[in-house]
C-alpha positions as protocol buffer text, in pm:
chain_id: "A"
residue {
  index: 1
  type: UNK
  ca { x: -561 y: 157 z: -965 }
}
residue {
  index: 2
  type: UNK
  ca { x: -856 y: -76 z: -981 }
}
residue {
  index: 3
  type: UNK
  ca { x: -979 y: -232 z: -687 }
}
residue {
  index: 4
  type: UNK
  ca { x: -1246 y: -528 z: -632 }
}
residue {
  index: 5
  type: UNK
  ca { x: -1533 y: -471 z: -436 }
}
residue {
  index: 6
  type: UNK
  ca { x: -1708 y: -843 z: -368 }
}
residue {
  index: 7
  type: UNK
  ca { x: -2109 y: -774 z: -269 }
}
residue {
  index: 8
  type: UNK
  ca { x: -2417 y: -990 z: -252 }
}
residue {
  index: 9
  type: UNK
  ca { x: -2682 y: -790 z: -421 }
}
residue {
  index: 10
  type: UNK
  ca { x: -2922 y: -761 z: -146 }
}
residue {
  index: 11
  type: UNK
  ca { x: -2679 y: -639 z: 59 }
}
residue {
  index: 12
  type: UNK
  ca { x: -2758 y: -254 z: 177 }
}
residue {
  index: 13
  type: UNK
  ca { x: -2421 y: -220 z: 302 }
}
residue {
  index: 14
  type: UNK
  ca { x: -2309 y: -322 z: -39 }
}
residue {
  index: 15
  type: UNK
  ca { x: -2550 y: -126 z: -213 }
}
residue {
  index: 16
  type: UNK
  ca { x: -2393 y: 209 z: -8 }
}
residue {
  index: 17
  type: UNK
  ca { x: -1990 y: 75 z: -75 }
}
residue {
  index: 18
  type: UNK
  ca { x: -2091 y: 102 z: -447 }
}
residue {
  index: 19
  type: UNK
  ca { x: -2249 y: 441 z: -485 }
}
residue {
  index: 20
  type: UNK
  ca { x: -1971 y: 554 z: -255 }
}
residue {
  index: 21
  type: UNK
  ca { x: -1690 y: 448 z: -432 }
}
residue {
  index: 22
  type: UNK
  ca { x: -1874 y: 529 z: -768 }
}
residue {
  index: 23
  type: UNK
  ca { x: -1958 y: 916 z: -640 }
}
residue {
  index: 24
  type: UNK
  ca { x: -1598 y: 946 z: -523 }
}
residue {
  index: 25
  type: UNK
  ca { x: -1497 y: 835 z: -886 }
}
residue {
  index: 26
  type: UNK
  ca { x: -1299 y: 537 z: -779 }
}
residue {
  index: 27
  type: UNK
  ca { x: -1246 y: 276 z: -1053 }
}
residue {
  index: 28
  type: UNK
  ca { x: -1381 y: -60 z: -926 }
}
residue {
  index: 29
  type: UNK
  ca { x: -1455 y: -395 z: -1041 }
}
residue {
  index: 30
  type: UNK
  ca { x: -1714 y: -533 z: -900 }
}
residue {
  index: 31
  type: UNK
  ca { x: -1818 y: -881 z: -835 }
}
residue {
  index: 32
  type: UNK
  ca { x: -2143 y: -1059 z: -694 }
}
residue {
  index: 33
  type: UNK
  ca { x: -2016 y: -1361 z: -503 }
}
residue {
  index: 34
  type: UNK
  ca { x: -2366 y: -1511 z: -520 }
}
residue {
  index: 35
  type: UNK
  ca { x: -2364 y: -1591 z: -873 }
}
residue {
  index: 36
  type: UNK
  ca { x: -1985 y: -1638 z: -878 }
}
residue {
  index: 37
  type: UNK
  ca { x: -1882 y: -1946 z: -615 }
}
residue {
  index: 38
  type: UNK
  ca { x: -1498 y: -1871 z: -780 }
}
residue {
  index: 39
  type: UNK
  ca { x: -1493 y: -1558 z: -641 }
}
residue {
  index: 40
  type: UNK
  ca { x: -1699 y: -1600 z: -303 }
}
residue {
  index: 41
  type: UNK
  ca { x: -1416 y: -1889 z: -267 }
}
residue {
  index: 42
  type: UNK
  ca { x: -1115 y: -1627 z: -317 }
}
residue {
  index: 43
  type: UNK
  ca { x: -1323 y: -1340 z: -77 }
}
residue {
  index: 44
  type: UNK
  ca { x: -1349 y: -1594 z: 157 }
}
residue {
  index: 45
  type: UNK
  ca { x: -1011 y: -1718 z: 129 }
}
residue {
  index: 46
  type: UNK
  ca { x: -849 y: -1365 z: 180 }
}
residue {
  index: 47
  type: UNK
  ca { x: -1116 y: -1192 z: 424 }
}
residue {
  index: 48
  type: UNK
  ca { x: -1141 y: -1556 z: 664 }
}
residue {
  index: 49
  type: UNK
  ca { x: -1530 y: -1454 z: 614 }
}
residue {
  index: 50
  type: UNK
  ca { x: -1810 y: -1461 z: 404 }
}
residue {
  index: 51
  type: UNK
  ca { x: -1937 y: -1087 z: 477 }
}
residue {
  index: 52
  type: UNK
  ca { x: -1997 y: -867 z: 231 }
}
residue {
  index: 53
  type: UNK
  ca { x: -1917 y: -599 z: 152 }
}
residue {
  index: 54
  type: UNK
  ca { x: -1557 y: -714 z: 74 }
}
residue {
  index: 55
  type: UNK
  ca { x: -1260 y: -448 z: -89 }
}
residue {
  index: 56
  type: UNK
  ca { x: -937 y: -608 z: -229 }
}
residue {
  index: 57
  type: UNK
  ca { x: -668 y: -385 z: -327 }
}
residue {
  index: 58
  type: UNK
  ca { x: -428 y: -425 z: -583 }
}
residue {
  index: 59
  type: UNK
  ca { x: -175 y: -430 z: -315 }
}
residue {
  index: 60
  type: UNK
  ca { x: -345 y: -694 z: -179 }
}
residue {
  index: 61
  type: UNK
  ca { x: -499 y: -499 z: 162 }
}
residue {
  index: 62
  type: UNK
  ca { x: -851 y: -619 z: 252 }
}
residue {
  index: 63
  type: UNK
  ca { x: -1158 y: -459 z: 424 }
}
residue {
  index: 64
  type: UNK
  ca { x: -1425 y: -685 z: 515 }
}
residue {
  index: 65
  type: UNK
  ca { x: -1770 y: -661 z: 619 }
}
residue {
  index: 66
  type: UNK
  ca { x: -1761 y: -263 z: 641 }
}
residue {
  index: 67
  type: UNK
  ca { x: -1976 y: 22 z: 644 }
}
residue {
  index: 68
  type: UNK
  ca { x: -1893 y: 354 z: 465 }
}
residue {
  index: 69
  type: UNK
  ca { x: -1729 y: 483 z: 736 }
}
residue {
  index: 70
  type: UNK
  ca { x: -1498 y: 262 z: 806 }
}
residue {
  index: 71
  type: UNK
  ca { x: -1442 y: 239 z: 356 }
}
residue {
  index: 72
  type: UNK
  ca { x: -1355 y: 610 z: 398 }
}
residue {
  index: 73
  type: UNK
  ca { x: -1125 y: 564 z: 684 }
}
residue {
  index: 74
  type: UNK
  ca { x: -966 y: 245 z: 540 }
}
residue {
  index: 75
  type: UNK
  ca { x: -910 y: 429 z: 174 }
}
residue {
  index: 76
  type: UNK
  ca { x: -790 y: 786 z: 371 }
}
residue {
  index: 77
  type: UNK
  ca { x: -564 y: 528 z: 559 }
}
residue {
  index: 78
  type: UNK
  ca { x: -414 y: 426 z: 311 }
}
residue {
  index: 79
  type: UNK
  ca { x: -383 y: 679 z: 112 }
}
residue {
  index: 80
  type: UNK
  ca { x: -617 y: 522 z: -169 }
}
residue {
  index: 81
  type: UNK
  ca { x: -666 y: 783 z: -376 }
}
residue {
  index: 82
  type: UNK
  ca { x: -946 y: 767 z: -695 }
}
């Protein structure tokens, strides 16, 4: 399962989703909405925001503007496993 993580680079909260996700050994695409106004349209489109961080699932459940407590809650939720 891959999921999409949408960040703005200067984001800290984005910076912490990644190394989270990455030390958990989820497999993630990830996308920097700044330099891609296709994808900051989509995250915007499914979130109704333009927070980042921003998790899609393939299943097509969103988190937005999180922390990595509530990523860890969302993916134990959900049963999102890496």
């Amino acid at each position: 399962m891959e999921l999409t993580l949408y960040i703005k680079p200067w984001c800290p909260w984005c910076v912490e989703a990644v190394a989270w996700l990455e030390k958990q050994g989820y497999q993630f695409n990830k996308i920097d909405v700044l330099s891609d106004p296709i994808a900051y349209d989509r995250m915007r489109r499914i979130s109704r925001q333009s927070l980042t961080p921003t998790l899609e699932t393939p299943d097509g459940l969103v988190l937005a503007d999180f922390d990595v407590a509530q990523l860890e809650k969302f993916m134990l939720r959900n049963a999102l496993l890496p």
